[in-house]
N, C-alpha and C positions, 0 to 999 in steps of 0.2 A: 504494500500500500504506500502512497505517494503522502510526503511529509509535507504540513503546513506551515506556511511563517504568517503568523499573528503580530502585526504592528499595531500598535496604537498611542495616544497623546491624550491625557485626561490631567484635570485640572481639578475638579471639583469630586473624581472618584467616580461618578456616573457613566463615564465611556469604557471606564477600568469593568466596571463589571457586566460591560459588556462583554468585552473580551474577557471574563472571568468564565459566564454561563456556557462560553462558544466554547471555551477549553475542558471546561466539565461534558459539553455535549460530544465534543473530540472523544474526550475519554474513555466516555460510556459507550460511543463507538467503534472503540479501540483503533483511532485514526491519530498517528503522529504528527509531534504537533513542535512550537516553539516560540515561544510570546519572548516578545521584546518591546519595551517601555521606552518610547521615543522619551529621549531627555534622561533617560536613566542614566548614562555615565557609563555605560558598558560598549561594546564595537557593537557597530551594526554587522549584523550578519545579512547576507549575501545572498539575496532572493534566488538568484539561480542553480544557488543549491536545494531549494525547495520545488513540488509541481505548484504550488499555487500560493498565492501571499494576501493577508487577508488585513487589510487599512482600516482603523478606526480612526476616526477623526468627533472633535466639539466642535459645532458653531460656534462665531464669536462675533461680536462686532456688527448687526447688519449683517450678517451673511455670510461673515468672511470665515477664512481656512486661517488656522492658526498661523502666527510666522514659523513655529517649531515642524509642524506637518510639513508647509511649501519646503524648509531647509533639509527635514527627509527626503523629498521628493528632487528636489537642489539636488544632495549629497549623491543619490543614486545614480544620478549621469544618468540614465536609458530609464526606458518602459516596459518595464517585467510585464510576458504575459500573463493571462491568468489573474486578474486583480480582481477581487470581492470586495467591498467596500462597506461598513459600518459605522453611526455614527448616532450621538444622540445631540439633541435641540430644544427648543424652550418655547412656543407658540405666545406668549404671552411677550416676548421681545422682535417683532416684528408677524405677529400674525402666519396663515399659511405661507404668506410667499418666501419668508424668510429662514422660516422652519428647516433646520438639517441640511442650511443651502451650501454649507463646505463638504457634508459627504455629498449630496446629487453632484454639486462639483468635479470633486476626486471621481466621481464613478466613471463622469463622463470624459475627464480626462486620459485615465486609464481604460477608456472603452470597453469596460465594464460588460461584457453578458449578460449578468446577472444582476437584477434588480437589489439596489442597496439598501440594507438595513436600517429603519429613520426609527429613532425612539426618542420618544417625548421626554426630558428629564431623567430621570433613574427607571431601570431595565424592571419593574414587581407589576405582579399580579398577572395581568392579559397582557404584558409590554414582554415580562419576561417569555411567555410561552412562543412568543413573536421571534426573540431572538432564539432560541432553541428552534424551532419550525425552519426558520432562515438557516440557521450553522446547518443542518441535518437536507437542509435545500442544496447548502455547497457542495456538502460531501456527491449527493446525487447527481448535482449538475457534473461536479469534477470525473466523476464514473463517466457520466456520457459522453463527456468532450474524448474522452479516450477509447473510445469504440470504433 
């Protein structure tokens, strides 16, 4: 089975458990995996050692994509295929249009296949089953693309 690289950039801890659920949903899949905390202080590992890389991003700002996300994406030099994109947002700081406009962003940057992940504020309740449903959506799509 084909190993994932899990990025993401959280501020407030709400994107973090994002990528927390998607790593528990890897698990129970027995799908390998490796999260790495943009801004953590550690090397960035090297997407094209993985089949597939999976971006969490916060809105910030109007809309915007973190400065710390663009210097990931900066840093990378190329466009790793294969990008699934996650992210959560705040409806209450610019309404629907503004809502999770840094992952729709990333997603379509990275030309994205796969519809990105949007979660309102913190991953509970019907928000959480959302991202489980999504990570268990990658793994599937990731199976097809390889048929």
């Amino acid at each position: 089975m084909v190993s994932f690289l899990i990025v993401y950039a959280s501020w407030s801890g709400n994107t973090k458990e994002v990528a927390e659920i998607i790593e528990e949903t890897f698990t129970k899949m027995n799908v390998p995996f490796t999260t790495y905390r943009i801004g953590g202080g550690v090397a960035v590992p090297n997407p094209s050692d993985y089949g597939a890389m999976l971006l969490g991003s916060f809105t910030w700002e109007k809309g915007s994509t973190p400065d710390e996300v663009k210097d990931f994406v900066a840093e990378l030099g190329y466009k790793p295929p294969n990008v699934y994109v996650f992210g959560t947002g705040d409806t209450q700081f610019g309404g629907d249009e503004l809502f999770c406009l840094a992952t729709v962003k990333l997603a379509r940057f990275y030309e994205s296949q796969f519809p990105p992940l949007l979660i309102e504020q913190s991953p509970r309740g019907e928000q959480e089953v959302k991202a489980i449903n999504w990570a268990e959506g990658v793994v599937t799509h990731w199976q097809y693309l390889q048929k």
